[in-house]
N, C-alpha and C positions, 0 to 999 in steps of 0.2 A: 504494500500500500504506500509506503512514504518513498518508493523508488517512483509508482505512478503519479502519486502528487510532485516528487522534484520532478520529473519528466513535462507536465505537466502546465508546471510554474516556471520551466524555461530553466531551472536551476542546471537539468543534467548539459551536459556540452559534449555527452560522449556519442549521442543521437539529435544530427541537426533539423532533422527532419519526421513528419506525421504532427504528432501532438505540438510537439515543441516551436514548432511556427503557429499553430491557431492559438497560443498561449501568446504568442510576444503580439500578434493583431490585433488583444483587447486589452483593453485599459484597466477591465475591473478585477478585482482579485479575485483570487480563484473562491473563498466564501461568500462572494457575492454573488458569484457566477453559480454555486451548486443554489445557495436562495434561493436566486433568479427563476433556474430551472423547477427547481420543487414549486414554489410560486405558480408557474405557470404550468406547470403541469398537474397542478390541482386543481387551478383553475378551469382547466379542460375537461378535467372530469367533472366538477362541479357544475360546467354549464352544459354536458352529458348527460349526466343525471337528471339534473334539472329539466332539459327536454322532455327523457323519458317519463318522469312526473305532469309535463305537461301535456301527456299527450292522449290522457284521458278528461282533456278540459274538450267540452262541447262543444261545437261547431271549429273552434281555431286550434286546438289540439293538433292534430299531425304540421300544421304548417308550425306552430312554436317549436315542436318536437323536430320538423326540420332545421328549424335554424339555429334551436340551443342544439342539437349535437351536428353540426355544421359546424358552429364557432368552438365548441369544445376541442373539434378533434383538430383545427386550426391552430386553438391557444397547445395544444397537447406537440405538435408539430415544430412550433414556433418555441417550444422550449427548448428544445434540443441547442436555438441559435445561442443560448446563455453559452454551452459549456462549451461548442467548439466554434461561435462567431459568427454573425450574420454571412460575411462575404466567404464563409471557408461552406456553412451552411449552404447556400444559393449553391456554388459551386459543386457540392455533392449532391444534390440533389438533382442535378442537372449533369451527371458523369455519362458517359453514353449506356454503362452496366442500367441505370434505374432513368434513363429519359421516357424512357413511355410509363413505368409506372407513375412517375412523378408525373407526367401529364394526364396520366387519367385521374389521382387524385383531385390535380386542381380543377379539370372538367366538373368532377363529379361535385367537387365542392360548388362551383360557379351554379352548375344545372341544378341541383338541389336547390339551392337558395332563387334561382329564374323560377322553378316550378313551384315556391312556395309564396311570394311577392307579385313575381308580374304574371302567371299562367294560371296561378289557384287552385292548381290542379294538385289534388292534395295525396293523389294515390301513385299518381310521377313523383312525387315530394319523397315520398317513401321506397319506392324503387329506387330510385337515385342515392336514399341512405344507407340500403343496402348497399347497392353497387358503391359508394364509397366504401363502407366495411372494408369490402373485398379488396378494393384496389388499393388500401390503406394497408392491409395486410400481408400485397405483394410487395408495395413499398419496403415495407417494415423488413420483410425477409429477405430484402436486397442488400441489406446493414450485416447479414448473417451471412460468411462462409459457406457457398453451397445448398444454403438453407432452399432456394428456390426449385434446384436441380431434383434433391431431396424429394419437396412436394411435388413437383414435376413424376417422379419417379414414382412415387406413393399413388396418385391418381394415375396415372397410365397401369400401374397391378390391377387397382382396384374396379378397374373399367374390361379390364380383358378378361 
């Protein structure tokens, strides 16, 4: 642990590169930066939850439910930029490994939010939260070694 935090905090010099660059691109210290993240990724569940609380409210229920876990799973996203940096963040997100995942998240996040505001259509509202789930999911397993290949491999057994 105290080898990952010097690495982390720029202190090690014997690895110039990975961590030790997205540590000297922010200015805030590395206990602000875990806050930051915990912060915000409570936040995301919180306004996750919160959806799903609202979404047995009568007649506007599914469209709150779309947009509190819309912005949840946005604030849950956006946390990640505390520990390694907004522009190191953008940048991985955007690696050629994870560029369609990350483009169907933000699709899904944009069309969700179209289908619950300007279309009204509250049952697209909910299909589109699924289909984020999913695609938040591929994302996620693109951060994991293999991890996609994996499922890849797991659903082609389980289909034949």
């Amino acid at each position: 642990m105290d080898k990952l935090k010097k690495v982390l905090s720029g202190q090690d010099t014997e690895d110039r590169s990975g961590l030790s660059e997205v540590v000297e691109a922010s200015t805030l210290s590395w206990g602000t930066r875990i806050k930051g993240f915990i912060a915000c990724f409570a936040l995301g569940i919180l306004c996750s939850l919160l959806g799903t609380f609202l979404l047995w409210v009568p007649r506007k229920g599914l469209s709150l439910f779309a947009v509190f876990y819309t912005l949840g799973n946005m604030a849950s996203i956006g946390s990640t930029a505390f520990l390694m940096g907004p522009l190191k963040q953008l940048k991985r997100m955007f690696e050629p490994t994870r560029l369609i995942a990350t483009i169907l998240v933000l699709l899904c996040f944009a069309l969700t939010l179209c289908s619950a505001f300007w279309w009204h259509k509250n049952a697209l509202a909910l299909i589109f939260c699924i289909l984020q789930s999913l695609a938040l999911t591929w994302y996620s397993l693109s951060f994991i070694p293999y991890a996609r290949d994996a499922v890849k491999k797991c659903f082609a057994v389980c289909l034949t």
